[in-house]
C-alpha positions in Angstrom: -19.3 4.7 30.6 -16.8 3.5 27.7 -19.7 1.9 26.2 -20.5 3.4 22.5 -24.1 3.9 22.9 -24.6 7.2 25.0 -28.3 7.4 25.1 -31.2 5.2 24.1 -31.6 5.8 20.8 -28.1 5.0 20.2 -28.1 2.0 22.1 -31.2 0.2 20.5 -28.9 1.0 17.0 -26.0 -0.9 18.5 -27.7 -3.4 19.9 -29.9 -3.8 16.6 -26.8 -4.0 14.5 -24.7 -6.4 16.8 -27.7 -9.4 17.3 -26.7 -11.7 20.1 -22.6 -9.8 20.7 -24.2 -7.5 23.8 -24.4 -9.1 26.7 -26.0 -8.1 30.0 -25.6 -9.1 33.2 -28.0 -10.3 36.2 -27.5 -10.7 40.1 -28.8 -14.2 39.6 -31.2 -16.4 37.0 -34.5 -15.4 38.0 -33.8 -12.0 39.9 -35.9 -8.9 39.4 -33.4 -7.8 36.8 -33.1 -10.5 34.9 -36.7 -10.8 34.4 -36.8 -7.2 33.7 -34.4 -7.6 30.6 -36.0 -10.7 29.1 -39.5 -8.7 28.8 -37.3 -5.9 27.5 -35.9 -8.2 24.4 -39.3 -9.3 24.4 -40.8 -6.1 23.3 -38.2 -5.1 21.4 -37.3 -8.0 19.5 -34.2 -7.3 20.0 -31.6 -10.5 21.1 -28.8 -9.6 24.2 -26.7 -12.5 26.3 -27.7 -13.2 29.7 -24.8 -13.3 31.9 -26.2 -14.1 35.2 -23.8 -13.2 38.6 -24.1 -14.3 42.4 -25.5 -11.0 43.3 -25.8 -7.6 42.0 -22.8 -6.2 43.7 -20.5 -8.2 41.6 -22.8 -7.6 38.6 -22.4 -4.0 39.0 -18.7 -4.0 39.5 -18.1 -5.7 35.8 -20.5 -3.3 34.6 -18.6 -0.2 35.7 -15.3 -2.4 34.6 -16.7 -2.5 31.1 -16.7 -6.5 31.7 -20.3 -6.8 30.6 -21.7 -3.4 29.0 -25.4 -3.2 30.2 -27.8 -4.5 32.9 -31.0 -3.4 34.2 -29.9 -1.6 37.7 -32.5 -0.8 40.8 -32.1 3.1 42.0 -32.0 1.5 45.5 -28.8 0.0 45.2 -27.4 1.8 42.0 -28.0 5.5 42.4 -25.3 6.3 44.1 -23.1 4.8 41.1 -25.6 6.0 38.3 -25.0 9.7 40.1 -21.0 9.9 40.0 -21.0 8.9 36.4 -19.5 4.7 36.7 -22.1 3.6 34.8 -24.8 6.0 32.8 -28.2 5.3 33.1 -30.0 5.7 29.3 -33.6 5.0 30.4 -36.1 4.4 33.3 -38.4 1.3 33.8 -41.0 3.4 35.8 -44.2 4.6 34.5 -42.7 8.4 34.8 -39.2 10.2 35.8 -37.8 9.3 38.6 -37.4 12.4 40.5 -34.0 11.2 41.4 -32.7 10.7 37.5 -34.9 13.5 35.9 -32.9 13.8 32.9 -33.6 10.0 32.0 -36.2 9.6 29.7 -38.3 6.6 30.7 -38.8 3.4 28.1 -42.4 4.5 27.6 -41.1 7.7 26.4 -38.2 6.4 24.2 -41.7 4.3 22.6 -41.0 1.0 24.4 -44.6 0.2 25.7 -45.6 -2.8 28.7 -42.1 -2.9 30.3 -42.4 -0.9 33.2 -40.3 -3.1 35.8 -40.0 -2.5 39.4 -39.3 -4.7 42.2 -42.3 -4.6 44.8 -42.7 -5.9 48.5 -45.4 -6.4 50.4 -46.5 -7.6 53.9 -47.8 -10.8 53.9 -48.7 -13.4 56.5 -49.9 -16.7 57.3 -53.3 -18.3 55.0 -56.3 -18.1 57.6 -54.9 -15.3 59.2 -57.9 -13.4 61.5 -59.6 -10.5 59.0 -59.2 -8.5 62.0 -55.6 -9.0 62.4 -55.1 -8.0 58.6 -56.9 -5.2 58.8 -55.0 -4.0 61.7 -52.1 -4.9 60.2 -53.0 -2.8 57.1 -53.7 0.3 58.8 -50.7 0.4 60.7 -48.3 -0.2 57.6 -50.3 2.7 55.5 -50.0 4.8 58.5 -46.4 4.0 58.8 -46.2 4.7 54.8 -47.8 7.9 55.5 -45.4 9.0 58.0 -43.1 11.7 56.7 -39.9 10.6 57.6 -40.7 7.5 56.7 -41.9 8.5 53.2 -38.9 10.9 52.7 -36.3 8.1 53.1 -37.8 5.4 51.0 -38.3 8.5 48.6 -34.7 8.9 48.7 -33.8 5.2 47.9 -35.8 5.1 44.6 -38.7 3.2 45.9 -42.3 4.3 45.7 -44.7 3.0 48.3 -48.0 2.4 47.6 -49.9 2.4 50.2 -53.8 0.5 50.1 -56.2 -2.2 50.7 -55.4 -6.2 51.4 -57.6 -6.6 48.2 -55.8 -3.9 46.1 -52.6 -5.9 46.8 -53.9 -9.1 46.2 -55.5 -7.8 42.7 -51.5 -6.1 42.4 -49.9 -9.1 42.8 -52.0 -11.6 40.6 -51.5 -9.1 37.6 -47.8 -8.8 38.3 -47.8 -13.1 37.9 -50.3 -12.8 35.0 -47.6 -9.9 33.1 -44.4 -12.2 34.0 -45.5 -15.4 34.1 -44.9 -16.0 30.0 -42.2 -14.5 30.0 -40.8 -17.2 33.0 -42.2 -20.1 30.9 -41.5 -18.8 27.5 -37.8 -18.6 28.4 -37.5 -21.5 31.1 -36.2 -18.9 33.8 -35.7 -21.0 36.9 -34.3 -19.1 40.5 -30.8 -20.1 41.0 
């Protein structure tokens, strides 16, 4: 919170006018997070210090001690902080509000285009794996994601499901390797 920049504007200003003094920090080289700032300098030509942590927990404890000033933060395991004001959020990676932060503008808004970032899951199995048994498989988890209990409390931690076809994740998954891969290479991001 004691950092200067209060919203994004501001931030993108100090972070403009201080090239390579702002660090940020990272559960780990290679995490989500990590990844998700490096496309961010990316777009915005803009240069921040990786300072990479075992974990996010510790991460997030510098942050809110003003150790490191800015990281990229999941709702799942940082809402809770971002809510009672030890660390202020200045912008979403989603492709709209989260319904959670609604006052945040998201980085498409604030004009910062191809870095919507989100960790994703998916259930995956064994190559050669019966058609049958995936299809099953399939139906059951999009019935599960369509289950209102179960919808309301992943709602609740930030995620989003998106429920669909084996294909539909397949074709998901190859673009998500085809968006991040150069950024990986272009910055020899190995997972610590």
């Amino acid at each position: 919170p004691d950092f200067p920049a209060k919203n994004f504007k501001e931030f993108m200003a100090y972070v403009r006018a201080h090239p390579g003094q702002v660090n940020y920090a990272s559960p780990g080289n290679g995490s989500p997070h990590h990844l998700a700032m490096e496309m961010f300098k990316h777009r915005t030509q803009t240069f921040l210090v990786h300072i990479p942590y075992r974990g996010a927990a510790p991460a997030l404890q510098d942050v809110m001690a003003g150790q490191v000033p800015v990281m990229f933060l999941d709702l799942a395991s940082g809402l809770t902080t971002m809510q009672s004001g030890k660390v202020r959020a200045i912008a979403y990676g989603g492709a709209e509000r989260s319904a959670l932060l609604p006052g945040v503008p998201t980085l498409i808004e604030e004009q910062v285009r191809e870095v919507e970032v989100f960790a994703f899951q998916g259930l995956l199995g064994p190559a050669g794996m019966p058609a049958a048994t995936v299809q099953r498989l399939n139906a059951e988890l999009n019935k599960a994601l369509a289950n209102s209990t179960v919808l309301k409390r992943f709602l609740d931690l930030g995620m989003q499901p998106m429920p669909g076809t084996p294909e539909q994740f397949r074709a998901f998954a190859r673009n998500e390797a085809r968006r991040w891969g150069p950024i990986i290479r272009d910055n020899g991001i190995r997972l610590d």
